[in-house]
PQR file of N, CA, C, O and H, with PARSE charges and radii, in Angstrom:
ATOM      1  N   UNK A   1      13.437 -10.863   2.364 -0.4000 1.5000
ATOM      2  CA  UNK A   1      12.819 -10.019   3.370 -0.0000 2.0000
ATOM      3  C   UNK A   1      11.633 -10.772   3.964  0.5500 1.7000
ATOM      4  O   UNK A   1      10.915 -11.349   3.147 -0.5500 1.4000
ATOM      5  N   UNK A   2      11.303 -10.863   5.289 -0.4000 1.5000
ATOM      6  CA  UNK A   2      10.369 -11.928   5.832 -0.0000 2.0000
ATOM      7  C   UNK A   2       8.878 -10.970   6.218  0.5500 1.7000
ATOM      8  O   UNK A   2       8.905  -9.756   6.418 -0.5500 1.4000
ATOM      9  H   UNK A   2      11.886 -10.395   5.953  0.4000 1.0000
ATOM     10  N   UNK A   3       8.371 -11.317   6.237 -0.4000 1.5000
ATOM     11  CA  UNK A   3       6.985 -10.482   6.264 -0.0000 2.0000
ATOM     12  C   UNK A   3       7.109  -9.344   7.503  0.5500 1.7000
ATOM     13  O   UNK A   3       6.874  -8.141   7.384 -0.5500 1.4000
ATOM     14  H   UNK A   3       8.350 -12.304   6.074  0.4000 1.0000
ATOM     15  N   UNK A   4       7.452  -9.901   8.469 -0.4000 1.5000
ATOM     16  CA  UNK A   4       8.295  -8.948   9.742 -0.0000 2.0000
ATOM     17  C   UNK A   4       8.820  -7.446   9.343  0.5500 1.7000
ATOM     18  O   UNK A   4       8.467  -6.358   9.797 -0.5500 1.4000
ATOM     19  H   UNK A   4       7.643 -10.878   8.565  0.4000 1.0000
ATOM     20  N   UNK A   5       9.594  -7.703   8.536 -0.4000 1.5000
ATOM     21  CA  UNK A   5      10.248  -6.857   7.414 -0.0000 2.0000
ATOM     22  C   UNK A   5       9.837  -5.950   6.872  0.5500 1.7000
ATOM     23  O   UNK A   5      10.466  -4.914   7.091 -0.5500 1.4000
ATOM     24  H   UNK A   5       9.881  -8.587   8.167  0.4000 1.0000
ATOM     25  N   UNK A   6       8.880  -5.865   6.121 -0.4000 1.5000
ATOM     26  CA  UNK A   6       7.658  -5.472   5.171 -0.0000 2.0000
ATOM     27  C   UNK A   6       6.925  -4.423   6.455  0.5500 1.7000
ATOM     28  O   UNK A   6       6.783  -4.484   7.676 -0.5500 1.4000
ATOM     29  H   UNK A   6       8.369  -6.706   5.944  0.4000 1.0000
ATOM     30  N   UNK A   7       6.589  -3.486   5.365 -0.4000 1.5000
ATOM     31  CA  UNK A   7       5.828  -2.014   5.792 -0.0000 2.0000
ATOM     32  C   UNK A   7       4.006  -2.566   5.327  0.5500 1.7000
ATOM     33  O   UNK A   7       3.615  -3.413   4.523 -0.5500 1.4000
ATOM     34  H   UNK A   7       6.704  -3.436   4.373  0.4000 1.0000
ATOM     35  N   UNK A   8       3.375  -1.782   6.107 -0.4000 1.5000
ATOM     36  CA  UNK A   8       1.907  -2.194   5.025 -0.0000 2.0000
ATOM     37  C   UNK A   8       0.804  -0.572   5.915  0.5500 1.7000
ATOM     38  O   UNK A   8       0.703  -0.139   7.063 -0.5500 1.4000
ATOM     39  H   UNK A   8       3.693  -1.094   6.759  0.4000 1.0000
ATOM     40  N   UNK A   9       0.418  -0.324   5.028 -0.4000 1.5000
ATOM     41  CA  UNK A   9       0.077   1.034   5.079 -0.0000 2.0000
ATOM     42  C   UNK A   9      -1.901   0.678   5.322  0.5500 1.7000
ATOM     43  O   UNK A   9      -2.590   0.044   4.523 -0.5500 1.4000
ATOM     44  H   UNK A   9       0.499  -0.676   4.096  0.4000 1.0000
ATOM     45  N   UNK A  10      -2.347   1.257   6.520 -0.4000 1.5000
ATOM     46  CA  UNK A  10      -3.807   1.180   7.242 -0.0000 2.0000
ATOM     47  C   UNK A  10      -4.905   2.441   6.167  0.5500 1.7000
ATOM     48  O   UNK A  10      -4.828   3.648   6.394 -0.5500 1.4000
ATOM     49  H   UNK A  10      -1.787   1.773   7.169  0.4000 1.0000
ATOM     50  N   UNK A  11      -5.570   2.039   5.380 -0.4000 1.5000
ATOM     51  CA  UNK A  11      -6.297   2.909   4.843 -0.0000 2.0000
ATOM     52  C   UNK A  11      -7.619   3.118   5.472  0.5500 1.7000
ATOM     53  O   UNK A  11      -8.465   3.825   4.924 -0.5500 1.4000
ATOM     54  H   UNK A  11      -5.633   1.058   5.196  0.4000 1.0000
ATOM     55  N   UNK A  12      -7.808   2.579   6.503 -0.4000 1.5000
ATOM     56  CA  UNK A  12      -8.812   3.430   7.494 -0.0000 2.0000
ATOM     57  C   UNK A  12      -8.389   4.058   8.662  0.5500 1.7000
ATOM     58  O   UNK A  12      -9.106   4.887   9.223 -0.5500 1.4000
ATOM     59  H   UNK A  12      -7.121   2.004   6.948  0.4000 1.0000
ATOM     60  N   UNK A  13      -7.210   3.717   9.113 -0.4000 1.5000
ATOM     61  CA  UNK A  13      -6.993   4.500  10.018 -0.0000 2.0000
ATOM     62  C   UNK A  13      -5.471   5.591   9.147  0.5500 1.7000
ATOM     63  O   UNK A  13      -4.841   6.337   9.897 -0.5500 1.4000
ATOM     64  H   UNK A  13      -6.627   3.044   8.657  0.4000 1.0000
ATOM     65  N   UNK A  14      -5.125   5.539   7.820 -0.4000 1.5000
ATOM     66  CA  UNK A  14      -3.828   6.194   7.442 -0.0000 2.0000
ATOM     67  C   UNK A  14      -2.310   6.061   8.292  0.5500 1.7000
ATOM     68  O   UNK A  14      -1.331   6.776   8.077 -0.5500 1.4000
ATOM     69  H   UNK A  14      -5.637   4.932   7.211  0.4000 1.0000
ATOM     70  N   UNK A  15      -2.394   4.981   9.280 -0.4000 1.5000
ATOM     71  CA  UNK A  15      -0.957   4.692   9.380 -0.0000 2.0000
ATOM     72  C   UNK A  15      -0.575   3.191   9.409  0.5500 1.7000
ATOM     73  O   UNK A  15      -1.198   2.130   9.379 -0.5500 1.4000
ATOM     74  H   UNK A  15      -3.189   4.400   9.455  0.4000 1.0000
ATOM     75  N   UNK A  16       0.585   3.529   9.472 -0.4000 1.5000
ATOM     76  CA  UNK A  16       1.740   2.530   8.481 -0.0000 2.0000
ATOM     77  C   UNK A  16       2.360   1.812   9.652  0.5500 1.7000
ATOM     78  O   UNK A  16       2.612   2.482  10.654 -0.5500 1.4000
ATOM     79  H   UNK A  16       1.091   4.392   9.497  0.4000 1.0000
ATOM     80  N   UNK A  17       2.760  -0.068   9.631 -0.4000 1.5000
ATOM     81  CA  UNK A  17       3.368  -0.640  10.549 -0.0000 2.0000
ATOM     82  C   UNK A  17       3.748  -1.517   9.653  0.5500 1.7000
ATOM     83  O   UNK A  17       3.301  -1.801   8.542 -0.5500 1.4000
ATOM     84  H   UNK A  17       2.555  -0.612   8.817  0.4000 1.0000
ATOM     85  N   UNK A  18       5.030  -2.093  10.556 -0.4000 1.5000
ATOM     86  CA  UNK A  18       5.424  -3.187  10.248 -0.0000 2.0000
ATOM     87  C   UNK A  18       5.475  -4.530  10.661  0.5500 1.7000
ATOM     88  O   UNK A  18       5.605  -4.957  11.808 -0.5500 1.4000
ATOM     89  H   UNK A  18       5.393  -1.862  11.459  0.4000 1.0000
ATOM     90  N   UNK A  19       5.416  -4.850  10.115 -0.4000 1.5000
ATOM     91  CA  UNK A  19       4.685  -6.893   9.994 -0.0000 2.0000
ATOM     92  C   UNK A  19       3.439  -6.628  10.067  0.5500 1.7000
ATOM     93  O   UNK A  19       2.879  -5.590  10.421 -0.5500 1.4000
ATOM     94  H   UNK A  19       5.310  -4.502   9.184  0.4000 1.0000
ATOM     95  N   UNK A  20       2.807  -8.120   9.535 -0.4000 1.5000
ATOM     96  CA  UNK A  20       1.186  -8.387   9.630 -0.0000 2.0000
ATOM     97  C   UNK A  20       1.008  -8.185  10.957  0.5500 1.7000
ATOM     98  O   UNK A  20       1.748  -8.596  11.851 -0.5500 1.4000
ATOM     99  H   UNK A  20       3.262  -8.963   9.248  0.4000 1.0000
ATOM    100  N   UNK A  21      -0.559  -7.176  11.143 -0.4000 1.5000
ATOM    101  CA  UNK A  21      -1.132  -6.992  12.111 -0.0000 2.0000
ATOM    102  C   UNK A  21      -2.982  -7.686  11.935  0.5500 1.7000
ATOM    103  O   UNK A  21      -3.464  -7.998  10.846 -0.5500 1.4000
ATOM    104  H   UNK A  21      -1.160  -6.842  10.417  0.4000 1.0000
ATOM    105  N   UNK A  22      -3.381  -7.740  12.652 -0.4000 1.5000
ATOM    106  CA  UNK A  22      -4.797  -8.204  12.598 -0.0000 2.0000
ATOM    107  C   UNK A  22      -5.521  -7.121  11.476  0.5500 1.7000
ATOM    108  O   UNK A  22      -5.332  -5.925  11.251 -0.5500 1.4000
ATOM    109  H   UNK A  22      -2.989  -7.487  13.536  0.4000 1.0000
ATOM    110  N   UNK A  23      -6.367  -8.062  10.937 -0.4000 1.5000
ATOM    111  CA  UNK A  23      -7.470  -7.487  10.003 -0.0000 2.0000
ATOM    112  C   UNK A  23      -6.030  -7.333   8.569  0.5500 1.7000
ATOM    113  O   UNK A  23      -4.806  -7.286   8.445 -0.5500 1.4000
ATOM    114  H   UNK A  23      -6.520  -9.033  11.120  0.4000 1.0000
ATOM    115  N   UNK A  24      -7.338  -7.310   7.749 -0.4000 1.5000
ATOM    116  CA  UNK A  24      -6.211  -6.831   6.800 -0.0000 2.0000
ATOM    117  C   UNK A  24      -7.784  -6.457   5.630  0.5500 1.7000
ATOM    118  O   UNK A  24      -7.363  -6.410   4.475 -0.5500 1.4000
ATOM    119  H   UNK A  24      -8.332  -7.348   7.849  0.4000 1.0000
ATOM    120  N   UNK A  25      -8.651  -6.318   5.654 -0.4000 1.5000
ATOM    121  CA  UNK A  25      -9.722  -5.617   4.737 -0.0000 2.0000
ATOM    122  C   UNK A  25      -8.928  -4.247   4.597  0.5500 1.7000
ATOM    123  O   UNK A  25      -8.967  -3.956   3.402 -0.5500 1.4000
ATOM    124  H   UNK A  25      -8.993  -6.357   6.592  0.4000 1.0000
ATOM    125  N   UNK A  26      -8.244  -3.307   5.285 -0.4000 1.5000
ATOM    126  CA  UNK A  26      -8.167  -2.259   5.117 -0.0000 2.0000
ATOM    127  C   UNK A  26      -6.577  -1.706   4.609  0.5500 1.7000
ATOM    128  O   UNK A  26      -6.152  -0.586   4.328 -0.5500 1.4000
ATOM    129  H   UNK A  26      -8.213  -3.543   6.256  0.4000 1.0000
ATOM    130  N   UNK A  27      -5.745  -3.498   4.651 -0.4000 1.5000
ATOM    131  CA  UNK A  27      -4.694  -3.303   4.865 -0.0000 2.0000
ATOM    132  C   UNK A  27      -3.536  -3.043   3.146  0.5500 1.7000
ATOM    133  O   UNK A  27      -3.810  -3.833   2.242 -0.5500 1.4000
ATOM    134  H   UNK A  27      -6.091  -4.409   4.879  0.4000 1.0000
ATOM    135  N   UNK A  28      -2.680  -2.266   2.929 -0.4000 1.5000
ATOM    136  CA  UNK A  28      -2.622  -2.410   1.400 -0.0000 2.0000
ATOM    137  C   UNK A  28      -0.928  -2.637   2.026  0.5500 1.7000
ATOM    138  O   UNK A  28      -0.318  -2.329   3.049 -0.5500 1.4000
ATOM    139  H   UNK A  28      -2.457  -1.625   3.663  0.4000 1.0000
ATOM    140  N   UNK A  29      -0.692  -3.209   1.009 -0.4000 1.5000
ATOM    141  CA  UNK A  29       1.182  -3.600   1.210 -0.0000 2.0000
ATOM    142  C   UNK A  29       1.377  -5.042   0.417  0.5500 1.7000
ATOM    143  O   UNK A  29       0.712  -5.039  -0.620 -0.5500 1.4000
ATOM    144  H   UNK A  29      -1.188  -3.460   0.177  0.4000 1.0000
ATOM    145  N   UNK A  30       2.051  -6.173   0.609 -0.4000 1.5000
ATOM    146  CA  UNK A  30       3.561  -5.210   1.774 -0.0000 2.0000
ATOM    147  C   UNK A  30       4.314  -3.707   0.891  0.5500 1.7000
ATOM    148  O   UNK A  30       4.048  -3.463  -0.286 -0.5500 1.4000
ATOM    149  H   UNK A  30       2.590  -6.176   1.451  0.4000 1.0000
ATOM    150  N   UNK A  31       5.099  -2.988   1.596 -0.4000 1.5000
ATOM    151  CA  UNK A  31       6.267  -2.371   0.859 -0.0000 2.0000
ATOM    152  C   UNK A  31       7.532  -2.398   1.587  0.5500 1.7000
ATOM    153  O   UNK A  31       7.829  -2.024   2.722 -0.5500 1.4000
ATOM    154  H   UNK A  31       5.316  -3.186   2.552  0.4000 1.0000
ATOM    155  N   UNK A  32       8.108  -2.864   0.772 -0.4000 1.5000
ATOM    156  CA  UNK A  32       9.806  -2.765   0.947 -0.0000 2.0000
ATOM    157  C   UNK A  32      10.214  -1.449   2.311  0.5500 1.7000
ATOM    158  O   UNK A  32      10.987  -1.720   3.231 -0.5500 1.4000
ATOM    159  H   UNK A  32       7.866  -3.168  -0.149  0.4000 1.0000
ATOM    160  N   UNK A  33       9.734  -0.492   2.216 -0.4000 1.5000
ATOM    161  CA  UNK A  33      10.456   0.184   3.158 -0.0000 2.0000
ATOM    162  C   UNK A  33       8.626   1.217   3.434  0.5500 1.7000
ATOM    163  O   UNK A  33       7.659   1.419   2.699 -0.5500 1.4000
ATOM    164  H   UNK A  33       9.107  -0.272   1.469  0.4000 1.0000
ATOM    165  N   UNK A  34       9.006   1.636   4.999 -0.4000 1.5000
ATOM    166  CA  UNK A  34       8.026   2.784   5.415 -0.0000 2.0000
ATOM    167  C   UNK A  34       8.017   4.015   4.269  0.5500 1.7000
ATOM    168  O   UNK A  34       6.961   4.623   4.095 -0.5500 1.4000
ATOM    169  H   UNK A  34       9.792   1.472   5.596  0.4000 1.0000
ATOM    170  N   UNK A  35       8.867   4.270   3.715 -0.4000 1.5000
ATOM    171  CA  UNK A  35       8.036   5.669   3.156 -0.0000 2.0000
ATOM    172  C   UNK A  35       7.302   5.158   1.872  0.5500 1.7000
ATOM    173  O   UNK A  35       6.387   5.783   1.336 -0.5500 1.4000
ATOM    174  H   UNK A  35       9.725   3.776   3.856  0.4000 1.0000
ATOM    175  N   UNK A  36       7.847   3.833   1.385 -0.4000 1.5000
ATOM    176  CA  UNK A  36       7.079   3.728   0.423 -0.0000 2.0000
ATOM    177  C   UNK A  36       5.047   3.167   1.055  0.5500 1.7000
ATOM    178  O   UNK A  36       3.992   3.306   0.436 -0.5500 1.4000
ATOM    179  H   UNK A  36       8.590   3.325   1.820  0.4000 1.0000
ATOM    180  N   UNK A  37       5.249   2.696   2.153 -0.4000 1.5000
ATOM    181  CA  UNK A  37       3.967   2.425   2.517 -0.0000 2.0000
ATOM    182  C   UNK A  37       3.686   4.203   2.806  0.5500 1.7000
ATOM    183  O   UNK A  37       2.520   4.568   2.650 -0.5500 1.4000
ATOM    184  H   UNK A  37       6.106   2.583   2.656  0.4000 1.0000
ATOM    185  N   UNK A  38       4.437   4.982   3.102 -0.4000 1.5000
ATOM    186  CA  UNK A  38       3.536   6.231   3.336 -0.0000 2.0000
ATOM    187  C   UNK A  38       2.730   6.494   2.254  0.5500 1.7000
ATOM    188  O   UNK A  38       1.517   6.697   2.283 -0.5500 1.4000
ATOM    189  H   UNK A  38       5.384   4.686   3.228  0.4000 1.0000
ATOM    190  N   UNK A  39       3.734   6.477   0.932 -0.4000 1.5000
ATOM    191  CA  UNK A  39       3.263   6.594  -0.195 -0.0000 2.0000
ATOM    192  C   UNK A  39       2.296   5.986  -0.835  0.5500 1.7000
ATOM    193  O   UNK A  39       2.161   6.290  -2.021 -0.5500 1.4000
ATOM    194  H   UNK A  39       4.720   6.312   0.908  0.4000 1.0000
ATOM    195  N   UNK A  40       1.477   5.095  -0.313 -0.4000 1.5000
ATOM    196  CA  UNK A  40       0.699   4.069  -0.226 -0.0000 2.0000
ATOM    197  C   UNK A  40      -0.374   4.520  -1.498  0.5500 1.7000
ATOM    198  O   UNK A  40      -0.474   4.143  -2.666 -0.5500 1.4000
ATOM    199  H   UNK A  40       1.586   4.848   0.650  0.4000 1.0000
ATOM    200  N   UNK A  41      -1.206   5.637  -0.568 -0.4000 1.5000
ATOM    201  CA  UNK A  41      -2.534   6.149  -1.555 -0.0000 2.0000
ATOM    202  C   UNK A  41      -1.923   7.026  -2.748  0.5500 1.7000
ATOM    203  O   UNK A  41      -2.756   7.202  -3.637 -0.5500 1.4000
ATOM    204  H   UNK A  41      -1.125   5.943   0.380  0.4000 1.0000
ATOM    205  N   UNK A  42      -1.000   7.468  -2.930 -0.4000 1.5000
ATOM    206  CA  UNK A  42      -0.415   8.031  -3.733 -0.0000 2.0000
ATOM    207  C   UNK A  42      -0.066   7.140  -5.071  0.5500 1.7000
ATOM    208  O   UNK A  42      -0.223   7.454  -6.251 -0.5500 1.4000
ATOM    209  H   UNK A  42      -0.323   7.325  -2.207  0.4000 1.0000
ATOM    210  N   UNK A  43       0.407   6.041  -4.558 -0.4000 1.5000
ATOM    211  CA  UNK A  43       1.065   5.236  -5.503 -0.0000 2.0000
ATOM    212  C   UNK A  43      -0.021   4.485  -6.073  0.5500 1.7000
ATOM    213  O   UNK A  43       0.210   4.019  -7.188 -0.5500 1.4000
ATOM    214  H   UNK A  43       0.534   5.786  -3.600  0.4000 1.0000
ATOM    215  N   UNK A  44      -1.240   4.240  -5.534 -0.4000 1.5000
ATOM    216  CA  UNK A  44      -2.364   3.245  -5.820 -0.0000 2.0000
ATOM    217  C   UNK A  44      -3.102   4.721  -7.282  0.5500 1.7000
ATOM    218  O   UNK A  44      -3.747   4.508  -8.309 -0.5500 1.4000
ATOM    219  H   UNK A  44      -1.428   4.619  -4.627  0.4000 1.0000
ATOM    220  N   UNK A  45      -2.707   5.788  -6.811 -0.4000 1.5000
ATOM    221  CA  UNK A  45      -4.068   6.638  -7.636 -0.0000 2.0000
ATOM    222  C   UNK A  45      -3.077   6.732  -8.986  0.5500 1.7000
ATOM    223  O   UNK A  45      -3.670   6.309  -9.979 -0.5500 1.4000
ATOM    224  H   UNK A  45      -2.183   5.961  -5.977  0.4000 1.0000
ATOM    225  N   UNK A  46      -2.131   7.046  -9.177 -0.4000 1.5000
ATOM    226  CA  UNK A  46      -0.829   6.896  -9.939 -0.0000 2.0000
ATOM    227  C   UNK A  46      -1.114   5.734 -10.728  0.5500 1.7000
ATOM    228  O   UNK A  46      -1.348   5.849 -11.932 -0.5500 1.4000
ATOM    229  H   UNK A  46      -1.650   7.389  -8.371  0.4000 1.0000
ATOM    230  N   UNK A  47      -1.113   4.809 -10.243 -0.4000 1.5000
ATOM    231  CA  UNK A  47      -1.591   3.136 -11.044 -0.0000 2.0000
ATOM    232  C   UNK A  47      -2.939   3.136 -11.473  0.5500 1.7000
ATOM    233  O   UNK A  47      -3.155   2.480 -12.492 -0.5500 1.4000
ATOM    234  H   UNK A  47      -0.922   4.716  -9.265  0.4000 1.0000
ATOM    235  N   UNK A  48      -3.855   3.684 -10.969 -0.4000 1.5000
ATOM    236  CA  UNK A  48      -5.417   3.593 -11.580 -0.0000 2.0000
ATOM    237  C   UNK A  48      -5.257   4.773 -12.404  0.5500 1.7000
ATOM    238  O   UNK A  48      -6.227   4.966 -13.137 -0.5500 1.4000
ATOM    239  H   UNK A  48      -3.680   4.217 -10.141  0.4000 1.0000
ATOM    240  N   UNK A  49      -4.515   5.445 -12.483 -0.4000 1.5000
ATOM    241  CA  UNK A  49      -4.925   6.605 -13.597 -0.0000 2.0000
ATOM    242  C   UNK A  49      -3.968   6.095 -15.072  0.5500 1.7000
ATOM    243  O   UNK A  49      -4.172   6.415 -16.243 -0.5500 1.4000
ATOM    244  H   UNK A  49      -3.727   5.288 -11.888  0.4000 1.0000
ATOM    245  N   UNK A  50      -3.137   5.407 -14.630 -0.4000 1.5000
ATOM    246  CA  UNK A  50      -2.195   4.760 -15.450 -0.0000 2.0000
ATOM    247  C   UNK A  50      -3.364   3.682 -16.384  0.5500 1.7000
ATOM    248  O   UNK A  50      -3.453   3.710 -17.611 -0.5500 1.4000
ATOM    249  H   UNK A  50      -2.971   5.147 -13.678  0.4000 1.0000
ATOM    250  N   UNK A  51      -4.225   2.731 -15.428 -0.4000 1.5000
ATOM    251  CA  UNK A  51      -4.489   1.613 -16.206 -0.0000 2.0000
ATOM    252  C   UNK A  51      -5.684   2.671 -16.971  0.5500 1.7000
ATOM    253  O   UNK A  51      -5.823   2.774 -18.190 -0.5500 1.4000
ATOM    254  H   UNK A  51      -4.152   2.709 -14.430  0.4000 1.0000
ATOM    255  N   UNK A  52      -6.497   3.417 -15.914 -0.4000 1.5000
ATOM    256  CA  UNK A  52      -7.679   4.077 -16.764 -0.0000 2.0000
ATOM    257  C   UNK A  52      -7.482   4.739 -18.026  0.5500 1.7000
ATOM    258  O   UNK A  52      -8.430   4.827 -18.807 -0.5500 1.4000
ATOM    259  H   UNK A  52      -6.385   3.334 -14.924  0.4000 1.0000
ATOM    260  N   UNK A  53      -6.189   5.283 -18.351 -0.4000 1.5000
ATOM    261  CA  UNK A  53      -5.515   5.755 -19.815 -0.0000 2.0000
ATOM    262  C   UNK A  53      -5.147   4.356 -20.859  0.5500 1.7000
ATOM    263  O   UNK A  53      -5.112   4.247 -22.085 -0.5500 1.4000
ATOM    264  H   UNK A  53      -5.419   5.212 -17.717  0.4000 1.0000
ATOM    265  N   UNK A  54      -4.914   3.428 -19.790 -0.4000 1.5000
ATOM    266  CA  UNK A  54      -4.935   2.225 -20.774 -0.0000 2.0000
ATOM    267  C   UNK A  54      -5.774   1.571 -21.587  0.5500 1.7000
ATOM    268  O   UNK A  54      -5.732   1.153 -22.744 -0.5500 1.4000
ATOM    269  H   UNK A  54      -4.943   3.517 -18.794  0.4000 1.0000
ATOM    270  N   UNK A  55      -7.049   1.592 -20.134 -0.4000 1.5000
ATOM    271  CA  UNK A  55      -8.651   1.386 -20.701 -0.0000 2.0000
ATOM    272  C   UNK A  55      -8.910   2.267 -21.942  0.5500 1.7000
ATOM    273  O   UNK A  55      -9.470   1.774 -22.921 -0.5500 1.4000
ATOM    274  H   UNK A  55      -7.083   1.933 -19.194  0.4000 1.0000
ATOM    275  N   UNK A  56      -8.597   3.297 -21.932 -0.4000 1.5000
ATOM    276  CA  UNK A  56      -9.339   3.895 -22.827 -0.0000 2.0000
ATOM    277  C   UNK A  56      -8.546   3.923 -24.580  0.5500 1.7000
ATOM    278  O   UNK A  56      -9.069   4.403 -25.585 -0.5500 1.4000
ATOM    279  H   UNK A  56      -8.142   3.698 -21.137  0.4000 1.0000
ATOM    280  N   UNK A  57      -7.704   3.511 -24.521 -0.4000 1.5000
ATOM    281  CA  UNK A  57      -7.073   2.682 -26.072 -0.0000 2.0000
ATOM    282  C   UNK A  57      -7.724   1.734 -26.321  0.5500 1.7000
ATOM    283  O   UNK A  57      -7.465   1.049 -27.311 -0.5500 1.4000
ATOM    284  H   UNK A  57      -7.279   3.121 -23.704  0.4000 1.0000
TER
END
C-alpha cells in the first residue's frame, strides 16, 4: 500500500484524508482504511488505557 493509499486522521481539525498532506504535528496515522482513521482517537485512548494497566503491574 503506498502512502497515497493510507488514511491519516487531523486531531486539530478531527478530519480524516488520504495521502500525506502538509504539517503533520497534528497528524496521527497512517491507517489502512478511512474508518479506521475515523477511529483514530478512539483507538489511541484504548491503547493508553491498555499500557496505563500495564504500568501499574
Amino acid at each position: 500500500m503506498s502512502e497515497n493509499e493510507q488514511w491519516y486522521y487531523d486531531s486539530a481539525t478531527g478530519e480524516v484524508s488520504q495521502g500525506k498532506q502538509e504539517g503533520f504535528l497534528d497528524r496521527m496515522g497512517p491507517y489502512p482504511t478511512r474508518e479506521a482513521a475515523e477511529d483514530a482517537i478512539a483507538t489511541a485512548k484504548e491503547r493508553n488505557k491498555a499500557w496505563d494497566e500495564e504500568d501499574e503491574k
